[in-house]
C-alpha positions in Angstrom: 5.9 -123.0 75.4 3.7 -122.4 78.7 4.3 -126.0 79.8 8.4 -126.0 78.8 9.0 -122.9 80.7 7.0 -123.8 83.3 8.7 -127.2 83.8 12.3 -125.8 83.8 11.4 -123.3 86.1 10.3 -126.0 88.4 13.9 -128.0 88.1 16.0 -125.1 88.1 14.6 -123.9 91.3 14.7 -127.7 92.8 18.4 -127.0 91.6 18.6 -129.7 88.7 20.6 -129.1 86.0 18.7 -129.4 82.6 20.3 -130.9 79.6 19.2 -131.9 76.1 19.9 -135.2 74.7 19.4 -133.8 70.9 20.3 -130.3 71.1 23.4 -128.5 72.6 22.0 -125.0 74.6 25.7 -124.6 75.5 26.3 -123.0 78.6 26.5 -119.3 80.3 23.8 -116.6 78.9 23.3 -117.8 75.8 21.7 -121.0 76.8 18.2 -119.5 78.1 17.7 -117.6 74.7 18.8 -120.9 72.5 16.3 -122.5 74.5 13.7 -120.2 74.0 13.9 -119.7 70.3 14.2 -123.5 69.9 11.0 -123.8 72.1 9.0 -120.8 70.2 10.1 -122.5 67.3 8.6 -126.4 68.0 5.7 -124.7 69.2 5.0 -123.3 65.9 6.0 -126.8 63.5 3.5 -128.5 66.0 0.4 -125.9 64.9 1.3 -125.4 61.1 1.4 -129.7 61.7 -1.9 -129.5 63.4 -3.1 -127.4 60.4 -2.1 -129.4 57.6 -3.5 -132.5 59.6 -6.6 -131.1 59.7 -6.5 -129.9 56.6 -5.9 -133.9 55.2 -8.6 -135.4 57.3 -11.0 -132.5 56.2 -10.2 -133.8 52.6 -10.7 -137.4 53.4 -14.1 -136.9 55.0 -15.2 -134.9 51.8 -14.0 -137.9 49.9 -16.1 -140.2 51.9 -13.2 -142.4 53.6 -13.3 -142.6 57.3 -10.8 -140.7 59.5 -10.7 -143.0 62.4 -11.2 -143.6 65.9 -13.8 -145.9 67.7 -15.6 -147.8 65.3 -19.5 -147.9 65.5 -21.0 -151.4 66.2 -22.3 -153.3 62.9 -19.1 -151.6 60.9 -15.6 -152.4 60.1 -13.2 -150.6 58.2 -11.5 -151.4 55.1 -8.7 -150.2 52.7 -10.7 -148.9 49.6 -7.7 -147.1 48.5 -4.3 -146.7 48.7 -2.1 -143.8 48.2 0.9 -144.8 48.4 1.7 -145.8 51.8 -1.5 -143.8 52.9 -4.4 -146.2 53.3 -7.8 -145.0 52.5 -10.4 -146.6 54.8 -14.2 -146.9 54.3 -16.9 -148.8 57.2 -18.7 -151.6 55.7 -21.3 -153.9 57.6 -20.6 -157.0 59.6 -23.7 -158.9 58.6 -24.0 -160.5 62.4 -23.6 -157.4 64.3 -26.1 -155.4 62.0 -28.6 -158.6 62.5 -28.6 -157.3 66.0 -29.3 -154.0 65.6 -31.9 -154.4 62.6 -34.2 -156.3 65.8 -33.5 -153.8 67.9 -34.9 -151.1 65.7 -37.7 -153.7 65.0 -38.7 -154.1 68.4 -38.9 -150.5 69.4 -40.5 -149.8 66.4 -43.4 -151.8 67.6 -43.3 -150.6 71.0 -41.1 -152.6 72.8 -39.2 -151.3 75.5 -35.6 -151.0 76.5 -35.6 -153.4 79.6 -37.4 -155.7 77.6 -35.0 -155.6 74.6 -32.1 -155.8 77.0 -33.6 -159.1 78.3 -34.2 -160.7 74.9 -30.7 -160.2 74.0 -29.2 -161.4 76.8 -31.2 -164.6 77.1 -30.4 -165.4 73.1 -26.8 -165.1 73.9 -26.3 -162.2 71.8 -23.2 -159.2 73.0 -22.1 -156.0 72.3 -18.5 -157.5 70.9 -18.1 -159.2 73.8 -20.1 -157.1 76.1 -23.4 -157.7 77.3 -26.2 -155.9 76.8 -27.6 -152.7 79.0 -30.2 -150.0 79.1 -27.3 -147.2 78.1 -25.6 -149.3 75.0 -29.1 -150.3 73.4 -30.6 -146.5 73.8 -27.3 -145.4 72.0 -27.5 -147.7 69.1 -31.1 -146.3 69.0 -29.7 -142.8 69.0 -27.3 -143.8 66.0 -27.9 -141.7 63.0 -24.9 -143.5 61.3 -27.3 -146.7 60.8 -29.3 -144.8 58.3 -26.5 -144.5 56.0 -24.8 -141.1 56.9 -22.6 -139.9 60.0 -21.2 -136.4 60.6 -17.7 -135.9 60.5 -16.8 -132.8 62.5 -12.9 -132.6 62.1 -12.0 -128.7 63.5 -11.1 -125.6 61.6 -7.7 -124.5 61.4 -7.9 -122.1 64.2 -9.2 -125.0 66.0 -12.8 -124.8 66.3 -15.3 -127.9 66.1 -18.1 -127.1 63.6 -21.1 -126.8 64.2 -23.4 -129.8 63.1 -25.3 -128.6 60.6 -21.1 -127.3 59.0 -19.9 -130.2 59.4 -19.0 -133.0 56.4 -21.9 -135.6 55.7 -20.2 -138.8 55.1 -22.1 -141.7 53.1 -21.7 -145.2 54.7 -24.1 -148.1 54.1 -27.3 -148.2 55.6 -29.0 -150.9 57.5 -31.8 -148.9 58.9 -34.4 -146.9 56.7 -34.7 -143.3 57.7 -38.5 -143.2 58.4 -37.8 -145.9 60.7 -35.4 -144.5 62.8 -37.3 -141.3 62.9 -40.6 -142.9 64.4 -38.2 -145.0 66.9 -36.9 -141.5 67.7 -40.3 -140.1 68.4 -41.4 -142.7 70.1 -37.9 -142.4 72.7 -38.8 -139.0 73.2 -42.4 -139.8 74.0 -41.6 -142.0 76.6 -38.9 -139.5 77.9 -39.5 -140.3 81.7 -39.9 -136.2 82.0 -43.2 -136.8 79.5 -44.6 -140.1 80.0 -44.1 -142.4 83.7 -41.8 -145.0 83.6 -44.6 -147.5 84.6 -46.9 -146.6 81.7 -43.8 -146.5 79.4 -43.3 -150.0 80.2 -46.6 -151.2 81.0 -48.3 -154.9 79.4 -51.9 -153.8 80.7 -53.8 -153.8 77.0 -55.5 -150.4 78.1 -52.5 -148.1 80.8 -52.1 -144.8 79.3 -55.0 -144.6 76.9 -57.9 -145.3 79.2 -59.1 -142.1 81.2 -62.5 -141.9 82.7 -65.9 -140.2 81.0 -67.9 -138.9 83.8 -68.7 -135.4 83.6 -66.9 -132.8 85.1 -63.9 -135.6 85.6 -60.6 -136.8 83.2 -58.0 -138.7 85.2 -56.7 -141.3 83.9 -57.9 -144.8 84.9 -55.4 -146.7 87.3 -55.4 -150.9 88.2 -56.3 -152.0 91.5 -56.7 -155.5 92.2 -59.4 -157.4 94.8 -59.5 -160.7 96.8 -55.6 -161.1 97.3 -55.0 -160.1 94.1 -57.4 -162.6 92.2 -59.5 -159.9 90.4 -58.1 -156.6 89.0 -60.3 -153.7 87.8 -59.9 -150.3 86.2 -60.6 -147.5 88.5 -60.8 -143.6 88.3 -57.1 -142.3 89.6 -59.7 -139.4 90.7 -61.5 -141.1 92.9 -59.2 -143.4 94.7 -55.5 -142.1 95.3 -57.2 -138.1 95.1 -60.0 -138.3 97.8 -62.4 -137.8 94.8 -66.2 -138.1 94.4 -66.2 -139.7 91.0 -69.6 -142.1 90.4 -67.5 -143.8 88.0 -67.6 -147.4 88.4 -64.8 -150.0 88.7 -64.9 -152.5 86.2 -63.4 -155.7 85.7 -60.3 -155.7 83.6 -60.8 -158.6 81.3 -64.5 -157.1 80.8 -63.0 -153.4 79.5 -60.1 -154.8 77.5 -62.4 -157.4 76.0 -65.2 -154.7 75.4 -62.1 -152.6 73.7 -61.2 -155.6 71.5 -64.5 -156.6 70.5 -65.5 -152.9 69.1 -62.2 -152.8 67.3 -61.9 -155.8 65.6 -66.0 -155.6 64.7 -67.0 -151.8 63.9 -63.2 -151.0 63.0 -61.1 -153.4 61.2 -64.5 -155.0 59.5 -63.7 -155.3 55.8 -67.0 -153.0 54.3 -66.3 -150.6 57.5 -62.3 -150.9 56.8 -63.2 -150.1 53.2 -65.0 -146.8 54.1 -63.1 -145.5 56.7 -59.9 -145.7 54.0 -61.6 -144.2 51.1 -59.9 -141.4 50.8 -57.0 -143.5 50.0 -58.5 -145.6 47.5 -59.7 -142.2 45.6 -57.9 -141.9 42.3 -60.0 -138.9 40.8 -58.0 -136.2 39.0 -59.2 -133.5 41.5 -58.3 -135.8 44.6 -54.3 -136.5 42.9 -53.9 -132.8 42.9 -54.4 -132.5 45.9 -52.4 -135.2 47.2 -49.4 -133.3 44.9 -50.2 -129.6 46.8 -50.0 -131.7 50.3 -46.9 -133.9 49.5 -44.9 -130.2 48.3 -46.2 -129.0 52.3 -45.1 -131.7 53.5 -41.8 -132.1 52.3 -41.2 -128.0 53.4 -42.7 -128.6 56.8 -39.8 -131.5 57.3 -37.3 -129.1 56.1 -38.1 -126.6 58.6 -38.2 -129.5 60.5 -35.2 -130.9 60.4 -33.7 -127.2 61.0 -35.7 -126.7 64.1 -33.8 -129.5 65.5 -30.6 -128.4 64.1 -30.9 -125.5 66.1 -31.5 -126.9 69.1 -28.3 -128.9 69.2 -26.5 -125.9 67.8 -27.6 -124.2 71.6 -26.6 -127.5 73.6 -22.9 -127.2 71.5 -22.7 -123.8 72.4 -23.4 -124.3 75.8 -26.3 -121.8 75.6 -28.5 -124.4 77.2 -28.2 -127.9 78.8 -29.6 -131.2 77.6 -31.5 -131.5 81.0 -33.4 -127.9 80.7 -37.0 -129.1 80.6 -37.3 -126.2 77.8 -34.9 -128.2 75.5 -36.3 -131.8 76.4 -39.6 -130.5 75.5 -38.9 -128.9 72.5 -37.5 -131.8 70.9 -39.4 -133.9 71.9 -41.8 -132.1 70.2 -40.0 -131.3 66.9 -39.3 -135.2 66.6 -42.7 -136.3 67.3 -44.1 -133.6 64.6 -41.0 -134.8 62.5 -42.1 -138.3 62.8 -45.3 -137.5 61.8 -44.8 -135.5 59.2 -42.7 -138.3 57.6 -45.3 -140.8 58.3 -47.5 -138.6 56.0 -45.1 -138.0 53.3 -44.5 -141.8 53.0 -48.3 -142.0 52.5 -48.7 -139.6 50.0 -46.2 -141.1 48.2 -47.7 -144.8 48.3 -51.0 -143.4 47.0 -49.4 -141.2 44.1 -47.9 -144.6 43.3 -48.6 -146.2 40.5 -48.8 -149.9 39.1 -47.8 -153.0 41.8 -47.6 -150.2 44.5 -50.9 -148.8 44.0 -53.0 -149.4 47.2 -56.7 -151.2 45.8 -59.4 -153.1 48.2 -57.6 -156.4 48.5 -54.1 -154.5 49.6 -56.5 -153.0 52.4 -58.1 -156.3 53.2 -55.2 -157.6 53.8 -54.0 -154.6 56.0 -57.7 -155.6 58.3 -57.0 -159.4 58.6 -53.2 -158.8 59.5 -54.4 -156.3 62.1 -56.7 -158.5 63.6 -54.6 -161.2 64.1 -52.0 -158.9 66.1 -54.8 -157.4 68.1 -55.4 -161.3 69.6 -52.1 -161.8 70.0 -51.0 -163.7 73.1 -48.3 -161.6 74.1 -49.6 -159.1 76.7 -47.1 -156.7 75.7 -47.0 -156.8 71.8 -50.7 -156.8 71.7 -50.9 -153.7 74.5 -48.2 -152.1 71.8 -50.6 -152.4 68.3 -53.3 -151.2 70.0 -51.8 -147.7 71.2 -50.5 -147.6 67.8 -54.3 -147.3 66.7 -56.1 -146.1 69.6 -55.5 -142.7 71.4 -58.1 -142.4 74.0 -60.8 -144.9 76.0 -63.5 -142.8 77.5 -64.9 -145.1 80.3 -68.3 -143.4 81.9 -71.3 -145.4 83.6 -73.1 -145.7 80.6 -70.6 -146.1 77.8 -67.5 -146.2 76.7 -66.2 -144.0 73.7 -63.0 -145.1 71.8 -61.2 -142.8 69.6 -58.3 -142.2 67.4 -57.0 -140.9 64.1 -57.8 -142.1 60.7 -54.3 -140.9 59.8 -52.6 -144.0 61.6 -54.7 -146.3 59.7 -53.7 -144.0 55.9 -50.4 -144.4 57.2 -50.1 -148.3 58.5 -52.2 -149.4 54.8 -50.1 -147.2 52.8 -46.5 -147.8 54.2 -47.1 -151.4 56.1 -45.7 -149.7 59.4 -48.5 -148.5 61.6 -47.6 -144.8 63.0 -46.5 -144.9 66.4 -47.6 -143.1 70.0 -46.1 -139.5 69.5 -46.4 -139.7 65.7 -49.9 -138.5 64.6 -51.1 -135.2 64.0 -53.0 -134.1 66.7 -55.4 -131.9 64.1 -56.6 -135.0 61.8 -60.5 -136.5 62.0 -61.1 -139.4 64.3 -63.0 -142.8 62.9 -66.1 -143.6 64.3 -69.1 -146.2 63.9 -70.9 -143.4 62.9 -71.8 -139.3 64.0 -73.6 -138.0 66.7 -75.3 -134.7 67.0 -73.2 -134.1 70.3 -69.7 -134.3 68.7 -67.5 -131.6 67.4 -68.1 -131.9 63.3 -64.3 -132.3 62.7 -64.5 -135.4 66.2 -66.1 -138.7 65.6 -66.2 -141.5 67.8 -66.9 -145.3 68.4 -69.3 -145.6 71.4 -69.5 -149.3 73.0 -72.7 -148.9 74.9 -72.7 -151.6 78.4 
């Protein structure tokens, strides 16, 4: 009504005479309150219209059919039923479109990077329905909950309002990604969230960037690359000492030397079958007592990705709201959190389900032996970046003093990568579990072990 009145307003005073095509106003008096009765009432067939539309594509949703608009890459829509001359749509997959995105999910779920993805499917020839590949469209098909086999369909209320997204209609589709998958790639994106984790160490090839820090006392930069005689030798240094004006008497030392060092101790006093064996026991424990406990922890687990999963319900409730923005740091940190802790939670669920398992799925020496020598092999890999990628998945921190260096990390990644197949990723491990070790030293913290590689 605002926008008839306001146009006629507009012609008459413009002097233009207004007719209907459809409708006779007449003339004199009466024509200004035909027209406004005829207005009012429009007005009000377009909202109870709008109602009963909603109303329909509510329905729809509940019945799983898709209501339309832009369909996601990998689907298609078809007729799965028709009401007489309604058509009843459902997505289905397009096999060489979900081919696409299954590799992309597999890439980042070993560590591979955006740019780098971006490259490899541009180089194979491979578009985004005609479209080639970017940064943006592959970190939205990342983001895409819909691949795991449910999408939110938030058709509005009758008065209008959107619902919220923990109101709105689940809607099963089929899947092509599993959902523990797509939460470690999640966690993973939000670890390398350029406000947590630099861009160059993100995207980094060098075996050791972002896990090697130095072990001098009193000092715990990180270590940095610097490179000698035009660029023929490179060396870790002490960020400390050379871009901070420091004193550190920690030594530069030749790349190859560290990284082979690093290697070496892994693949010998780590993934060694009798030391593989040990370090894993836990897993392979079957006793009564031990199941029970597995049970009590599984029932935690399973609550603490509950309150999990509402944490991060929350949070987007607040960016629909307009409460906050996606770019407060307070938001980016928090979820970043809550979907690393999510992750990682998963990651543990999935392993305390393989070792309740029973039968072909029960985890026994040779499944873990198998586990060692599949490591190994990715651990000599010759791709810089793949190999850099399985080791961060396994080791957290490099402690690089003059005397020694001291490796670390989690036994829980190693539970997780024997139990489930899928090592758990950067971002993904809780930060309270025991750390493997060669063996203990008086000087550690009882729950802190540690591998020391002495030079």
């Amino acid at each position: 009504m605002r926008l008839f009145f306001d146009v006629v307003g507009r012609l008459e005073d413009a002097g233009v005479e207004i007719r209907s095509i459809t409708q006779d106003f007449g003339r004199g008096r009466g024509q200004r309150i035909a027209r406004t009765i005829t207005a009012m009432m429009n007005e009000q067939q377009a909202r109870d219209s709008a109602i009963l539309t909603r109303k329909s594509r509510r329905e729809n949703a509940r019945q799983g059919f898709y209501n339309g608009g832009p369909v996601p890459f990998v689907y298609q829509t078809y007729v799965a039923r028709q009401d007489g001359r309604k058509e009843r749509r459902k997505l289905a997959i397009v096999e060489a479109e979900a081919v696409i995105v299954r590799q992309i999910f597999d890439w980042a779920d070993v560590g591979r990077g955006g740019r780098w993805i971006v490259k490899q499917l541009n180089d194979a020839g491979r578009t985004l329905r005609g479209a080639r590949f970017a940064n943006s469209n592959v970190a939205r098909i990342s983001a895409r909950e819909v691949y795991t086999g449910v999408y939110h369909d938030r058709t509005a209320a009758d008065d209008g309002v959107i619902p919220d997204p923990e109101d709105a209609i689940a809607v099963t589709c089929p899947s092509i990604i599993a959902r523990d998958q797509f939460d470690r790639v999640a966690a993973m994106r939000a670890t390398r969230n350029p406000r947590r984790m630099a861009p160059h160490v993100a995207a980094s090839t060098t075996l050791l960037t972002g896990v090697a820090r130095c072990g001098m006392p009193g000092c715990s930069s990180g270590m940095t690359i610097r490179t000698g005689k035009g660029g023929r030798y490179t060396y870790y240094v002490c960020n400390d000492r050379v871009n901070r004006g420091g004193t550190c008497a920690c030594p530069s030392i030749r790349r190859e030397k560290l990284d082979s060092l690093v290697l070496d101790a892994i693949e010998a006093r780590l993934l060694a079958r009798d030391r593989l064996r040990t370090l894993l026991a836990g897993v392979l424990d079957v006793s009564q007592n031990r199941q029970a406990e597995r049970e009590a922890d599984l029932t935690r687990s399973s609550s603490e990705r509950t309150r999990l999963n509402t944490a991060i319900s929350n949070l987007l409730i607040l960016i629909e709201k307009g409460t906050m923005s996606a770019r407060d740091p307070a938001f980016v940190e928090r979820m970043a959190a809550n979907r690393a802790a999510l992750a990682a939670v998963s990651s543990r669920i999935d392993v305390l389900e393989a070792q309740l398992a029973k039968g072909k799925r029960r985890i026994d020496e040779q499944t873990i032996d198998r586990f060692g020598d599949m490591l190994r092999k990715k651990m000599r890999s010759d791709d810089s970046s793949l190999r850099s990628s399985y080791l961060k998945m396994f080791v957290s921190n490099v402690s690089v003093s003059d005397r020694e260096v001291v490796i670390s990390e989690p036994v829980s990644s190693l539970e997780n990568g024997v139990s489930v197949g899928l090592p758990a990723k950067e971002g993904a491990v809780p930060i309270f579990d025991r750390e493997w070790c060669a063996y203990r030293t008086r000087t550690c913290d009882p729950r802190i072990t540690k591998t020391r590689i002495f030079s």
